[in-house]
C-alpha positions in Angstrom: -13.8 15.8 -33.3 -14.0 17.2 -29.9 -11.0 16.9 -27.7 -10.5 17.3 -24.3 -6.9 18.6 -22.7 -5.9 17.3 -19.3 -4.2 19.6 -18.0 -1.5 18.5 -15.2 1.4 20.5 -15.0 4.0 19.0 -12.6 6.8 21.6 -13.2 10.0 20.1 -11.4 9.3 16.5 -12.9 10.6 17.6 -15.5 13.7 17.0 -14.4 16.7 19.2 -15.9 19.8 19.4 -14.4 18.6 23.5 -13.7 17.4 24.2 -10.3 15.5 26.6 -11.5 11.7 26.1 -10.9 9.6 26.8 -13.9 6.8 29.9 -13.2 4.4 27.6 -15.0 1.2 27.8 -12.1 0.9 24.3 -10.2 -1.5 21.4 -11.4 -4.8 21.6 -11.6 -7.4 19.7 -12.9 -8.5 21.8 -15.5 -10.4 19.9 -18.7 -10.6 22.1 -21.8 -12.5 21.4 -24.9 -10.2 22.6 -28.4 -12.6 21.6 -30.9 -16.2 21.2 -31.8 -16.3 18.9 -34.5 -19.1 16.0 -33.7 -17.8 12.4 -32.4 -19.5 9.2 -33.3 -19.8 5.9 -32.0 -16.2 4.8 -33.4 -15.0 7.9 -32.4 -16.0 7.3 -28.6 -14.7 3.5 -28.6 -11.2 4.7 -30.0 -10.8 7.1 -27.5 -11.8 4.0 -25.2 -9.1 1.7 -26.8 -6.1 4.7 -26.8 -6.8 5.2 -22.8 -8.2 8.7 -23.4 -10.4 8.3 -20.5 -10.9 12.2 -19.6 -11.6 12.7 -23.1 -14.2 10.2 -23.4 -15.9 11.0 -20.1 -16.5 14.8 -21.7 -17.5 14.0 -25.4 -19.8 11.1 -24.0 -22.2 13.3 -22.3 -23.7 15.0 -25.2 -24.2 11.2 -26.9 -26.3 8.9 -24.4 -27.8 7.6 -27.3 -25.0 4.9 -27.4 -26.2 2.3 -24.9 -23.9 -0.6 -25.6 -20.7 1.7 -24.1 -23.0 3.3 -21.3 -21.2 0.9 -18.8 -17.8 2.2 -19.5 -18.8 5.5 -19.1 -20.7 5.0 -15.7 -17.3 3.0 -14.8 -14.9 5.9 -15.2 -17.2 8.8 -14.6 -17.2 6.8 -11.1 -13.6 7.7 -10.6 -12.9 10.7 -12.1 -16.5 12.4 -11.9 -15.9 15.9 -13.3 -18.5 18.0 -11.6 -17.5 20.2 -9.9 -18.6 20.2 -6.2 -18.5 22.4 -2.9 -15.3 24.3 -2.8 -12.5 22.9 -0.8 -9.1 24.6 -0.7 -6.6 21.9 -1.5 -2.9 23.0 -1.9 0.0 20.1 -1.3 3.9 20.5 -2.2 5.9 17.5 -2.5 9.4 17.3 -2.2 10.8 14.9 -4.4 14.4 13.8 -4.5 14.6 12.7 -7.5 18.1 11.2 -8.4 17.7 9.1 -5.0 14.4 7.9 -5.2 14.7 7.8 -9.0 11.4 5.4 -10.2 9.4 6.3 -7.3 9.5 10.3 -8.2 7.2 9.8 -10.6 4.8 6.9 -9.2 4.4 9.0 -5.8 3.6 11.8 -7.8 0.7 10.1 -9.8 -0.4 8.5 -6.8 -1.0 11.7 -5.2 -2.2 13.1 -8.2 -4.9 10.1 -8.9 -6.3 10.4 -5.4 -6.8 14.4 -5.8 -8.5 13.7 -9.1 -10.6 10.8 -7.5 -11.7 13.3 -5.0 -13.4 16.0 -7.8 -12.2 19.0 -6.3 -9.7 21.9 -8.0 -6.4 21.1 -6.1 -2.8 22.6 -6.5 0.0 20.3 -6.5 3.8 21.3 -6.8 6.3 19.4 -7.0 9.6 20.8 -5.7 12.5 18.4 -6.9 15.9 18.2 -4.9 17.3 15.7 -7.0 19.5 14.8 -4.2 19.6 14.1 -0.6 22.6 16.6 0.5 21.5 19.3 3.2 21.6 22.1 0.8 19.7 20.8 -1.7 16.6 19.8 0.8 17.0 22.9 3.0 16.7 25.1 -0.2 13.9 23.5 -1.7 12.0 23.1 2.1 12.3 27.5 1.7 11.0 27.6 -1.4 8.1 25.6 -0.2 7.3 28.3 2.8 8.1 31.3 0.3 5.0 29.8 -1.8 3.0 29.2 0.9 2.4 26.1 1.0 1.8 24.1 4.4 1.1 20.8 3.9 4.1 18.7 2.4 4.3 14.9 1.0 8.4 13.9 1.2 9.2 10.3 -0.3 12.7 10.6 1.0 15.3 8.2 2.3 16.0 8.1 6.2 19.1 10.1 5.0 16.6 13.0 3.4 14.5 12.4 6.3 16.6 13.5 9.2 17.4 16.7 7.2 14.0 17.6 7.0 13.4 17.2 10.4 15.5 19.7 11.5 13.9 22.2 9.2 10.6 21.5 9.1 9.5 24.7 11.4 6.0 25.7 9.9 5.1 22.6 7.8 2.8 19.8 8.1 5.2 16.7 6.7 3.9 13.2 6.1 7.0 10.7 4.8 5.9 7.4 3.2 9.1 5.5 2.6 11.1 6.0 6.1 9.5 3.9 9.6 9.7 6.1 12.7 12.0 3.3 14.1 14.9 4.4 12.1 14.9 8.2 12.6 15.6 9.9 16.3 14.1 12.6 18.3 10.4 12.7 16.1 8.8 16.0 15.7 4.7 16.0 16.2 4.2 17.5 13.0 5.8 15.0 10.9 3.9 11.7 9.8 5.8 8.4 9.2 4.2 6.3 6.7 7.2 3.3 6.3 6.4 -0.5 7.0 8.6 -2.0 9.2 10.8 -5.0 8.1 11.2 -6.1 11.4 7.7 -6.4 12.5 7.4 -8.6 9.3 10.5 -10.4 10.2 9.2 -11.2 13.6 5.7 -12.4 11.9 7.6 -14.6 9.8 9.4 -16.1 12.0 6.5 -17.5 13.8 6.1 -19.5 10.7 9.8 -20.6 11.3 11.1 -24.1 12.6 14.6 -23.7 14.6 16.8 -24.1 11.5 17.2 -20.6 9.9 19.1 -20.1 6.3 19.4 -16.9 4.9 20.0 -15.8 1.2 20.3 -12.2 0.4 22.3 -9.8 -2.3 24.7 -6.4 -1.0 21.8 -4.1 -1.3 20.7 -2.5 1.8 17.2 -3.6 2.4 19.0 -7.3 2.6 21.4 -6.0 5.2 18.6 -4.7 7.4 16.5 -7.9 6.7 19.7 -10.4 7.4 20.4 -8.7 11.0 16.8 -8.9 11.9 16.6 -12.5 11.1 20.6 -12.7 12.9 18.9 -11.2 15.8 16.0 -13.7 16.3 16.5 -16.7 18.7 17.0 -19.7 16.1 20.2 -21.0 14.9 21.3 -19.8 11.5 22.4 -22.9 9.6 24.0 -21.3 6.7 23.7 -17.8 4.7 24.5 -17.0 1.4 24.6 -14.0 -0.5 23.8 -14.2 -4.6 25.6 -10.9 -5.8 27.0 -12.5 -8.8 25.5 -12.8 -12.5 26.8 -15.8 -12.5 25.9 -18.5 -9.8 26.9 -22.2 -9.8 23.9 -23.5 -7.9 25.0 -26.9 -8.5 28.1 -25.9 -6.4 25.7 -24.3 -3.8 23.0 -26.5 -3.5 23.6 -29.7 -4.9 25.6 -31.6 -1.6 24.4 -28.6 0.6 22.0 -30.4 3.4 22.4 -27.6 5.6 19.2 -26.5 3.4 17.2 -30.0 4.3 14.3 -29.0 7.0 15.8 -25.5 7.3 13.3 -22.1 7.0 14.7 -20.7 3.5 14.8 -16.4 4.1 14.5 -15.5 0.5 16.2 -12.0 1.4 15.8 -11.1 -2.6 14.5 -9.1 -5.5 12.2 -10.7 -7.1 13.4 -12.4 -10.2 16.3 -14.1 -7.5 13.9 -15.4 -5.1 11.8 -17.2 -8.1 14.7 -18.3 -9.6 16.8 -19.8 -6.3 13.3 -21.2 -5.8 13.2 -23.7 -8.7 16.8 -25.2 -8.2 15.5 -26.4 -4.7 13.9 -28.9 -6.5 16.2 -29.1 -9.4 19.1 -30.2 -6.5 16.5 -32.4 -4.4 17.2 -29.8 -1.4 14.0 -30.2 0.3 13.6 -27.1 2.6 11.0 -26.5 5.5 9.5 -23.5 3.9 10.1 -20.8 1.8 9.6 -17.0 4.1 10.0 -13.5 2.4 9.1 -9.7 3.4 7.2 -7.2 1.5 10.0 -7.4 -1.6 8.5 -10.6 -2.8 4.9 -9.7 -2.6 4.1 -9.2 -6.3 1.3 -11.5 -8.5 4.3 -11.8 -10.6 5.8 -14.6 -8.5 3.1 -16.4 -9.7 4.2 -16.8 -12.9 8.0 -16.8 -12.9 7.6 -19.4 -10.8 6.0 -23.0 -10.5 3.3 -24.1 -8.2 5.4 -26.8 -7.0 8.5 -24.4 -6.2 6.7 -22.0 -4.2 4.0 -24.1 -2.5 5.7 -23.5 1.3 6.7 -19.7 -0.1 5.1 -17.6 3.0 5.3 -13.6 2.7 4.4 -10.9 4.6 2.6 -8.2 3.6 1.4 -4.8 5.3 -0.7 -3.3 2.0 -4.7 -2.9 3.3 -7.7 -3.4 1.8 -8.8 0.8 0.3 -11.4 1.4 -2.5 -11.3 -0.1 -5.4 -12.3 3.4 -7.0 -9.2 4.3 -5.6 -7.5 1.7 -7.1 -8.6 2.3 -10.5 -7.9 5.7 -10.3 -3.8 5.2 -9.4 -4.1 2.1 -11.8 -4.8 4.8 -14.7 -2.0 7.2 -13.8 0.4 3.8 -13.6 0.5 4.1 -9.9 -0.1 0.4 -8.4 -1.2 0.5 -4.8 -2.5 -2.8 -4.2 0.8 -4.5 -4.1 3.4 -1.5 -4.2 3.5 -0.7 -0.6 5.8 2.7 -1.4 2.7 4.3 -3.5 0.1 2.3 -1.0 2.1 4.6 1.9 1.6 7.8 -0.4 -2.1 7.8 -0.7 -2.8 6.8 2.7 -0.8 10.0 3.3 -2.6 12.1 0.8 -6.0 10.2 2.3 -4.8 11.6 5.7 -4.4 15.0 4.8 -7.7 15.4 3.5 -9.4 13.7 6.5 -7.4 15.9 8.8 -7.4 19.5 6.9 -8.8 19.8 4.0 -12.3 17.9 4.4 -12.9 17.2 8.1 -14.8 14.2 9.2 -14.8 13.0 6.2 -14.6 9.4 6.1 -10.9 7.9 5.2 -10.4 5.5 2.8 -7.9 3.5 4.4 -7.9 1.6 8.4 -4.6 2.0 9.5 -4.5 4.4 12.6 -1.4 6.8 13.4 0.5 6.1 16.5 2.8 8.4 17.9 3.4 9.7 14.5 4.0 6.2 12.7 1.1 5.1 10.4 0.6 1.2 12.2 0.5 -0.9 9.6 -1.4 -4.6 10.0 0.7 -7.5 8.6 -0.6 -10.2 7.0 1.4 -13.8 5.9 0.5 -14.3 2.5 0.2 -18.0 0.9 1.0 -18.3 -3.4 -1.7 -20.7 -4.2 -2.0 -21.7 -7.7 -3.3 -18.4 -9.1 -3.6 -15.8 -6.3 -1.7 -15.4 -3.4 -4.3 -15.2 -0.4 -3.7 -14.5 3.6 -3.6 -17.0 5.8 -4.6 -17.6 9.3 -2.8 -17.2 12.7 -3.8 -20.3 13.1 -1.9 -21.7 10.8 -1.9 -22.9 7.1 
């Protein structure tokens, strides 16, 4: 049976504790056929049910005879078409802390990779891993990335990883998806900020608000930015409360607490708290004026860990756009969601960028948002969980 090698080589992902950077050339997409022994019907629909979709794109071609799985070749060959167009020189570092950001080094990654490969041209993508944030280990790695010559640099850092790379980013085109320009000082026109901002959800959010304001939150630092924007606003704040335990005696919080009665509930929480502090609302008879959460909470999966009747006043903002669902597909395939992960959304707009701006000019984008003075300016949206979807609703109101 013929097979068909993908070859992506990410050489720092693989993550030892060496710094040492493998001498293994940069990834490419490269498909190379190993054997020449004929494929069949079953043969195609197994590579089909294993998710060897490169594999079955190539053996396919020489076997149009089978019409009944013509559609899912015309499906994938849409978005990862493997002929080979006009030359374009595409050559992107990325500098990937990888003990900081730890699940997002790889998800960024494939996001970046997914878009190149929906694209069709030969690319080079390195990945230079700091594993940590400290000044030595960015600075080194931001060298090495000159040394090889590259010029164009995708950096899902913190803002702590971020400020470094500021002050050393001489020579290099830097786009950085995960930090908001409103939390670094003294921007540099050469680097990009792709980061939502909390606050402008906050402030969306509490347009939805009545004038009784209670807060729930955990110790992590996305709820202490989240609690002081709320804090800031100009409504009362009734009572706050923050779940850091594994065990919680909501019967002891909720049960005689009226403070909650006709208050706008801040669900400052992963998700698994916010669906689970929502069903004891109703468990207690608290009866709250609505439910409001950022970004964290915008995930189908609050649909099903919780119940319709929990979550019907559940409001949440939401700054992920509308791109192509090729694109889509594409990440969806290399595990990279980008239509409700707004870390790997941020990370292909970037890579979307880039190409508009250097590699392919005038090309159309594949995503609205505009840049403005250096900060990608995200839209946001207040997002309603209706029975089985969660939908935007108007300005209007609900």
């Amino acid at each position: 049976m013929k097979k068909l090698l993908f070859i992506a080589f990410i050489a720092s992902l693989l993550f030892s504790k060496s710094q040492i950077m493998s001498q293994i050339p940069p990834a490419q997409n490269i498909f190379i056929n190993l054997e020449t022994k004929e494929c069949d019907r079953d043969c195609l629909n197994t590579l089909l049910e294993n998710g060897k979709i490169f594999s079955f794109l190539e053996v396919y071609k020489s076997h149009s005879q089978y019409d009944d799985i013509q559609s899912a070749y015309e499906k994938f060959s849409k978005v990862f078409n493997t002929q080979k167009q006009e030359e374009i020189n595409i050559k992107i570092a990325m500098l990937v802390p990888q003990r900081t950001i730890r699940r997002y080094a790889i998800s960024t990654v494939n996001a970046v990779l997914s878009y190149l490969i929906y694209r069709k041209y030969n690319f080079e993508l390195k990945i230079y891993n700091s594993n940590n944030e400290s000044f030595e280990s960015i600075t080194q790695e931001l060298n090495k990335i000159k040394k090889d010559g590259y010029r164009f640099v995708i950096a899902p850092l913190t803002e702590t990883g971020a400020k470094i790379v500021m002050q050393n980013a001489v020579g290099l085109t830097i786009y950085i998806p995960t930090v908001n320009a409103s939390k670094v000082p003294n921007k540099t026109p050469n680097i990009v900020f792709g980061g939502i901002s909390y606050k402008e959800q906050v402030d969306k959010l509490l347009t939805y608000a009545n004038n009784r304001l209670v807060i729930f939150s955990d110790d992590s630092s996305i709820a202490d930015e989240l609690n002081q924007d709320v804090e800031n606003s100009q409504k009362l704040v009734v009572y706050k409360k923050s779940l850091n335990s594994s065990r919680l005696n909501f019967k002891k919080m909720l049960k005689w607490n009226k403070k909650i009665d006709n208050s706008s509930i801040f669900m400052n929480l992963p998700l698994v708290k916010t669906s689970l502090l929502a069903s004891q609302f109703r468990v207690y008879d608290r009866k709250p004026y609505n439910l409001l959460s950022t970004q964290i909470n915008y995930n189908p999966m609050i649909l099903t860990l919780t119940q319709y009747a929990d979550r019907k006043s559940l409001l949440i903002a939401n700054s992920i756009g509308e791109t192509d669902a090729q694109i889509v597909n594409a990440s969806g395939l290399l595990n990279s969601d980008i239509k409700y992960d707004w870390v790997n959304y941020a990370t292909t707009l970037g890579i979307d960028l880039f190409y508009n701006r250097y590699f392919s000019p005038g090309t159309p984008r594949n995503f609205k948002e505009e840049i403005n003075n250096g900060q990608v300016a995200y839209k946001t949206d207040i997002m309603s969980t209706q029975r089985y979807k969660i939908v935007p609703i108007t300005d209007e109101g609900l």
